[in-house]
ZADREN-243051 format. One record per residue (C-alpha): x, y, z. Coordinates in nm, 4 decimals, decimal comma. Each point is the difference from the previous one (the first is absolute). Layout:
# residues N
          x          y          z
          X          Y          Z
...
This chain:
# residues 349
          x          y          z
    -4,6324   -12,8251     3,2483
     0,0262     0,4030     0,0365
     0,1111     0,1594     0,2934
    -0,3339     0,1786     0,0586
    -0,1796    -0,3263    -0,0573
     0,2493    -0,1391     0,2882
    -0,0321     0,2611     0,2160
    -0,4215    -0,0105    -0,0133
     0,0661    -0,3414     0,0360
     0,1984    -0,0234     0,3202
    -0,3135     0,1607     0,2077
    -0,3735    -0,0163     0,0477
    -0,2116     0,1570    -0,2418
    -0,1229     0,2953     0,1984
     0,2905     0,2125    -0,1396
    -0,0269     0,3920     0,0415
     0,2926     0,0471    -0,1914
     0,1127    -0,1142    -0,2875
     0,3137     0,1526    -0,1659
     0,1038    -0,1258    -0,3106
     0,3000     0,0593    -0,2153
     0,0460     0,3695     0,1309
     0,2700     0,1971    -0,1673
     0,1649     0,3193     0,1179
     0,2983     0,1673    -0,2233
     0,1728     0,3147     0,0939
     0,2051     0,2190    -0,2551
     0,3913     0,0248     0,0769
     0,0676     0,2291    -0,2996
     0,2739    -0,0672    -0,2145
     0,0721    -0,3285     0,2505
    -0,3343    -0,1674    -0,1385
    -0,2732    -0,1100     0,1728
     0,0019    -0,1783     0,3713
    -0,2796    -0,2615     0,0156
    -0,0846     0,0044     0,4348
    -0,3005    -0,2229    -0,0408
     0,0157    -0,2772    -0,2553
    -0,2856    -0,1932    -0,0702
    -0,1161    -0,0423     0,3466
    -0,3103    -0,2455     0,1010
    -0,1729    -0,1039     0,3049
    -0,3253     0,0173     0,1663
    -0,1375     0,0440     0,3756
    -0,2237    -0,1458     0,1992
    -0,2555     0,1858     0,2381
     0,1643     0,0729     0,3335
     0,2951    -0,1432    -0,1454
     0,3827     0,1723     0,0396
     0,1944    -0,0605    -0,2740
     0,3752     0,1385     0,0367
     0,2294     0,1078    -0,2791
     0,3807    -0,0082     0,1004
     0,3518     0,0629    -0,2134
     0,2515     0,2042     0,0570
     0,0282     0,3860    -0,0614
    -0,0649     0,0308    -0,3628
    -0,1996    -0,2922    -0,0486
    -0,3182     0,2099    -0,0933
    -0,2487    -0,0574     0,3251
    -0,0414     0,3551     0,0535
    -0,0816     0,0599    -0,3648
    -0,2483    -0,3388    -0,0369
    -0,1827     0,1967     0,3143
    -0,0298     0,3125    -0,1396
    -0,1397    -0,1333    -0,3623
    -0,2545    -0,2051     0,1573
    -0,1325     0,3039     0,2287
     0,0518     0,2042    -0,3424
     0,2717     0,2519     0,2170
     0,1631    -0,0808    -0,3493
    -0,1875    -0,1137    -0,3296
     0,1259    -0,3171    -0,1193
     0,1641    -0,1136    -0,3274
    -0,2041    -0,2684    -0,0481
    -0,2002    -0,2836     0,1383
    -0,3143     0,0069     0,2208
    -0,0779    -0,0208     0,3887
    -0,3787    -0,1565     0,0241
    -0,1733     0,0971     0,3331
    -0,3400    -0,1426     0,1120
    -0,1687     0,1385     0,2703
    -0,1621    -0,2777     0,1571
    -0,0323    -0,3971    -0,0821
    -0,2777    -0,0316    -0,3053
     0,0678     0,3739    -0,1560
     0,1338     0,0701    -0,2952
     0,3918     0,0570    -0,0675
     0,1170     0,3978    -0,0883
     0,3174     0,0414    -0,0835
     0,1141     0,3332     0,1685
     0,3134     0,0346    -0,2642
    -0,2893     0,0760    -0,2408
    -0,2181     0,1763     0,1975
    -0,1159     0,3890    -0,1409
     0,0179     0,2982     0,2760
    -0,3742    -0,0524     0,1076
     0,0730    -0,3558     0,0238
     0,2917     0,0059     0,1727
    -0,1112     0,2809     0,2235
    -0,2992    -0,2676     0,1224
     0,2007    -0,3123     0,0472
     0,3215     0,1712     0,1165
    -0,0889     0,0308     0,3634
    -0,0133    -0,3836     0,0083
     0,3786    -0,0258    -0,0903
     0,2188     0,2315     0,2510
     0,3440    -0,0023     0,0455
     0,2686     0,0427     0,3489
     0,3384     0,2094    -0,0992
     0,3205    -0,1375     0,1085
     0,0355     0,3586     0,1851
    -0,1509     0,0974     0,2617
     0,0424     0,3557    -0,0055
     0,0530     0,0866    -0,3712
    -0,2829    -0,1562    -0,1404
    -0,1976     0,2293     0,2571
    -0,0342     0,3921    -0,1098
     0,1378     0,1731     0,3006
    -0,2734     0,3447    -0,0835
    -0,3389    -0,2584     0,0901
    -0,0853    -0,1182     0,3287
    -0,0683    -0,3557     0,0586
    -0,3909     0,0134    -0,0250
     0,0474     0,1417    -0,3907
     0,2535    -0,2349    -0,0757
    -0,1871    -0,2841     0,1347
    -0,3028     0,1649    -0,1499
     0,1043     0,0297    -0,3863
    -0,0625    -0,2934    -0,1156
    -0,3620     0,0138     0,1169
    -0,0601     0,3825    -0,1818
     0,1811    -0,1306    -0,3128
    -0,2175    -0,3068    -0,0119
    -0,3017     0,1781    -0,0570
    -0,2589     0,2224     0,1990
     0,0204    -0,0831     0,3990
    -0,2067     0,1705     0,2313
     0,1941     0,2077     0,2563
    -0,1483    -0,1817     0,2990
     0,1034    -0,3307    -0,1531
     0,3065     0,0826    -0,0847
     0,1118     0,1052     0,3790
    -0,1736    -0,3080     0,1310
     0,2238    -0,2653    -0,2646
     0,3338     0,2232     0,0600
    -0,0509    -0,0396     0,3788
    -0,0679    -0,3129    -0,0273
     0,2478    -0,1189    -0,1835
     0,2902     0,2091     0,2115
    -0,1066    -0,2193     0,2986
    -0,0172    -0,3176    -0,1880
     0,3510     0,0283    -0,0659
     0,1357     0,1766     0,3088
    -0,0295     0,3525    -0,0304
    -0,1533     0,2829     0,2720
    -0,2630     0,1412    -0,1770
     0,0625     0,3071     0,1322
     0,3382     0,0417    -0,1580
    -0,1545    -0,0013    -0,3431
     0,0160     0,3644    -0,0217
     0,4044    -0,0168     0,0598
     0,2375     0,0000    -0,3099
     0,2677    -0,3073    -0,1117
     0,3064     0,1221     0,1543
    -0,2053    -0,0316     0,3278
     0,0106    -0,3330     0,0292
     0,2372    -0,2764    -0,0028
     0,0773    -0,2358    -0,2930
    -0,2087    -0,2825     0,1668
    -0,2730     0,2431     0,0196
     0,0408     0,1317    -0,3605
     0,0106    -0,3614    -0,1177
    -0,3453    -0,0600     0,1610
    -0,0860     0,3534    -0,1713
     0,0755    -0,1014    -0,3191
    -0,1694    -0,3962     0,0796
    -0,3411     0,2060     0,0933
     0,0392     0,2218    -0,3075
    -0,0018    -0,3903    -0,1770
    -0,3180    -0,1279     0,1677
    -0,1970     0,2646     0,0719
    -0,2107    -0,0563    -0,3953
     0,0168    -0,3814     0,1326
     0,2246    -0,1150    -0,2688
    -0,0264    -0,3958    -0,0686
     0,3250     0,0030    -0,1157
     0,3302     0,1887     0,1286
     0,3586     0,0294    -0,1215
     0,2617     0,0581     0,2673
     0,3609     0,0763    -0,1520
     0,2246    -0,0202     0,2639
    -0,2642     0,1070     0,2775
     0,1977    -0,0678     0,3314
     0,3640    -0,0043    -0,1737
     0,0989     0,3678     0,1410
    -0,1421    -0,0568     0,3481
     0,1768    -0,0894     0,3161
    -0,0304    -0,4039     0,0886
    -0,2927    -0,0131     0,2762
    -0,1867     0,2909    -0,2161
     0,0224    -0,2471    -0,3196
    -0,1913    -0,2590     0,2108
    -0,2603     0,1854     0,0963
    -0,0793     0,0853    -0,3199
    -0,0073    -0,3256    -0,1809
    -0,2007    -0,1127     0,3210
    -0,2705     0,2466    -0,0716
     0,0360    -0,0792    -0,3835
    -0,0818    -0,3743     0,1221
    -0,2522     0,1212     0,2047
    -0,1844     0,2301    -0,2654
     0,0532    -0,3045    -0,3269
    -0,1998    -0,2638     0,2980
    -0,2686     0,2918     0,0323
    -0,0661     0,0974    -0,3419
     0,1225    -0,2532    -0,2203
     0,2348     0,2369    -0,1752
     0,3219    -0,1255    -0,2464
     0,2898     0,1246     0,0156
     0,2772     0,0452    -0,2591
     0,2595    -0,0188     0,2545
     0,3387     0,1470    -0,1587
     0,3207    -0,0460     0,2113
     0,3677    -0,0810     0,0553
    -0,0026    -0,1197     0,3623
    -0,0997    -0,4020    -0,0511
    -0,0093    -0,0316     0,3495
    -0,3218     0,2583     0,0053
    -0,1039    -0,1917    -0,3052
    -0,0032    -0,3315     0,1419
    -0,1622     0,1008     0,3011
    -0,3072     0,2093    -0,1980
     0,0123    -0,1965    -0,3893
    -0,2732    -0,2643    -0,0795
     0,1952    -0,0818    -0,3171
     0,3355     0,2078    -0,1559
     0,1385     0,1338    -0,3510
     0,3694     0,0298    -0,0388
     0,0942     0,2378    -0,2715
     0,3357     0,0662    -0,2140
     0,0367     0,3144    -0,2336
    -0,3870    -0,0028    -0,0562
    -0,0506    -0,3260    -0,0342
    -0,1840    -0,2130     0,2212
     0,2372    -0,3318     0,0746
    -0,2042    -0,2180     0,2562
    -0,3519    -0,0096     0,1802
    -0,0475    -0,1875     0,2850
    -0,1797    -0,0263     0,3348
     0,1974     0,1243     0,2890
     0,1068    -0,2940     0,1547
     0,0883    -0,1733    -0,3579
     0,2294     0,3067    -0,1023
     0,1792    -0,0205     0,3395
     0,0331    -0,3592     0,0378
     0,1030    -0,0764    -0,3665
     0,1141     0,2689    -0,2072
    -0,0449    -0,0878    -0,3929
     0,1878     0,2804    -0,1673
     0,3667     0,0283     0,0909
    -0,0636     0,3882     0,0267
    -0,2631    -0,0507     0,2890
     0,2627    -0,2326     0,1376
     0,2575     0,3079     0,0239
    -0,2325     0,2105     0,1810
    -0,0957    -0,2604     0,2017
     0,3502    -0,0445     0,1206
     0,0467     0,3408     0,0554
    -0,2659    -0,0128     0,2883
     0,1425     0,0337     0,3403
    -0,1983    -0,2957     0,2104
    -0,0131     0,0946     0,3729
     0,1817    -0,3303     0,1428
     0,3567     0,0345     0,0984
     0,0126    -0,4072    -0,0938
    -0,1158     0,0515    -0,3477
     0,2968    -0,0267    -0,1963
    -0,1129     0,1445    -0,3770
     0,2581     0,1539    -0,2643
    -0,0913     0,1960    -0,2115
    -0,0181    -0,0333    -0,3844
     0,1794     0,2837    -0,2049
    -0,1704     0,0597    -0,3614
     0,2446     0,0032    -0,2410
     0,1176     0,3494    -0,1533
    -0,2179     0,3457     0,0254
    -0,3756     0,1092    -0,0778
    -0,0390    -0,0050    -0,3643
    -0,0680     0,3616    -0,1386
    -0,3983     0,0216    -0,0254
     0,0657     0,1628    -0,3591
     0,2137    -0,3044    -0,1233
    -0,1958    -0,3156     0,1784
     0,1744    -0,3489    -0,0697
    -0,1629    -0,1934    -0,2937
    -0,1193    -0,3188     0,1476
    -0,0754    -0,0198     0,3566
     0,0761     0,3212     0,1547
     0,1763    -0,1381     0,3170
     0,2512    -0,2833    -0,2227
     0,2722     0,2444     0,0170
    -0,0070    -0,0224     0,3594
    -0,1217    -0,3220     0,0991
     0,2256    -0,2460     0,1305
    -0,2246    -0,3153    -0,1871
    -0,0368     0,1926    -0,3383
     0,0316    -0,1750    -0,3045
     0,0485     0,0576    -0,4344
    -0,3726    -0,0145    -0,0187
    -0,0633     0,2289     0,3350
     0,2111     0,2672    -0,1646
    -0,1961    -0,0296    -0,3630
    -0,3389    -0,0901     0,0613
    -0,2546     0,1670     0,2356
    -0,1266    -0,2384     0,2172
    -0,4240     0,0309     0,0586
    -0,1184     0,0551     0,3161
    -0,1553    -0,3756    -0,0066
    -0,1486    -0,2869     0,2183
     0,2791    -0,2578     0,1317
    -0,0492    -0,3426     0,0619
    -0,0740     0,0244     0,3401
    -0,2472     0,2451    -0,1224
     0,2224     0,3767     0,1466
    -0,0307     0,2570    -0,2157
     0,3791     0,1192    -0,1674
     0,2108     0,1765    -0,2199
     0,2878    -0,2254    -0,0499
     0,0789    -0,2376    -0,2497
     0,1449    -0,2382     0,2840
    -0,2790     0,0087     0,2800
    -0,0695    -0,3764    -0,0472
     0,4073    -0,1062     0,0573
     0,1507     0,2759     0,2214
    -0,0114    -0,0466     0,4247
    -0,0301     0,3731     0,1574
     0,0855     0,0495     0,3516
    -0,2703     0,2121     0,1733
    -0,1011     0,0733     0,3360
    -0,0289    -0,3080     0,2804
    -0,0690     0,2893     0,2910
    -0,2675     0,2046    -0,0209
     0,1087     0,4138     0,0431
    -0,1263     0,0096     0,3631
     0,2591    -0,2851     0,0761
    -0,2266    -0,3174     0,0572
     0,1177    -0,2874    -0,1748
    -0,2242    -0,0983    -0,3184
């Protein structure tokens, strides 16, 4: 069974988004060639949020930024249908006209607040360029759906004549989260959206995230290193190593019961706010292999703790278990993973 027929398989059929075997190579000169997305597949439901997690490297950022077309793709294909019934386009494909039409239904949250913001446009024409590129807008419109908008997600309306560096990075974040919805997208992709943000800011914005996915059904592409945001805000999760994509799961399964020894290790890693919870961690074996010179085989065997001849020759598929999870690893049926028995807010499971 492939990986993208897995993947369609593991939620109901009124997918929005349907990636499937997406490639993204980069050019490292006389080094060769790094591969950051390898062959990635998955789908999304409507008013779904479907996390992507890994380490730094792993290639989240980059799977974000080919889907949104930030960065054209190698290969592969990302199929988006705008509502239950229509017909599939796959925006990979799409020409400029086409693209221009559908792109305002795919929008995308930076992972920095203030950078991803240019400091020389006030708010209102930052929040208001997705609407002029979209197409023609008339000018009373446009001021009614910025205002609009800037209240929806927390901002005085009368500080959208104020610049970036006016504002704090809570405030910038909702900036940059109106600047996302303001062509009401049906699908969003937030890399790292709270990650440089201050604690009780980072709640309040993946409250209002919450808030906005139960009002207008929106998906979101949720990309992340903090698992206890992602178990808090995740409907189902996507670990990935070096590009690849290693495990799927809901939430709750990936926490719970871990199939891939590398989800184990950054399972472990997690501190768990109970002062009785006795966890050690796990320590992967040797360093990150060199993403120009990527072990043959299964890219984590050299250091994984349960890796075997085969794990280190053959690439194991992303494929179905017997208990019917969704893995990378040529062991998932045999191995017993430790994961998570307290949830991150420090209630027992």
């Amino acid at each position: 069974m492939s990986a993208d027929a897995i993947a369609e398989a593991t939620i109901a059929a009124d997918a929005v988004l349907r990636v499937d075997g997406l490639v993204k190579e980069f050019s490292a000169g006389a080094s060769g060639t790094v591969v950051a997305v390898d062959d990635v597949s998955f789908t999304i439901g409507r008013g779904e949020t479907f996390s992507v997690v890994g380490e730094s490297g792993s290639g989240k950022s980059t799977l974000g930024r080919a889907i949104v077309r930030g960065i054209e793709a190698t290969a592969g294909s990302a199929w988006y249908r705008a509502e239950e019934g229509a017909e599939e386009v796959d925006f990979l494909a799409l020409g400029r006209r086409d693209l221009k039409r559908v792109r305002r239904e795919l929008q995308m949250i930076f992972q920095d607040p203030f950078s991803s913001l240019d400091p020389r446009m006030t708010v209102f024409d930052i929040v208001a360029e997705p609407l002029r590129a979209s197409g023609r807008i008339a000018t009373r419109d446009l001021r009614r759906r910025v205002r609009s908008i800037a209240e929806r997600v927390g901002l005085d309306p009368s500080h959208l004549r104020r610049y970036p560096h006016s504002f704090s990075g809570g405030q910038r974040q909702r900036i940059g989260i109106a600047r996302a919805l303001v062509t009401e997208p049906r699908v969003i992709v937030a890399d790292e959206a709270v990650s440089a943000l201050d604690v009780s800011i980072q709640a309040q914005i993946i409250n209002l995230l919450k808030d906005l996915q139960d009002e207008r059904g929106i998906a979101y592409l949720f990309i992340a290193h903090d698992l206890s945001i992602v178990e808090h805000i995740s409907d189902r999760v996507a670990v990935m190593y070096l590009g690849r994509v290693v495990e799927v799961a809901d939430t709750d399964d990936l926490f719970s019961r871990p199939r891939h020894p590398y989800t184990e290790v950054l399972l472990s890693s997690v501190p768990v706010p109970d002062p009785d919870a006795k966890r050690e961690r796990i320590i992967p074996l040797g360093e990150v292999p060199s993403p120009t010179d990527r072990p043959s085989g299964c890219h984590f065997s050299p250091r994984c703790h349960y890796a075997t001849e085969l794990c280190r020759t053959e690439r194991p598929p992303l494929a179905e278990t017997r208990d019917g999870r969704v893995v990378a690893c040529h062991r998932a049926d045999e191995l017993t993973l430790r994961g998570i028995d307290h949830d991150l807010s420090g209630e027992t499971a």
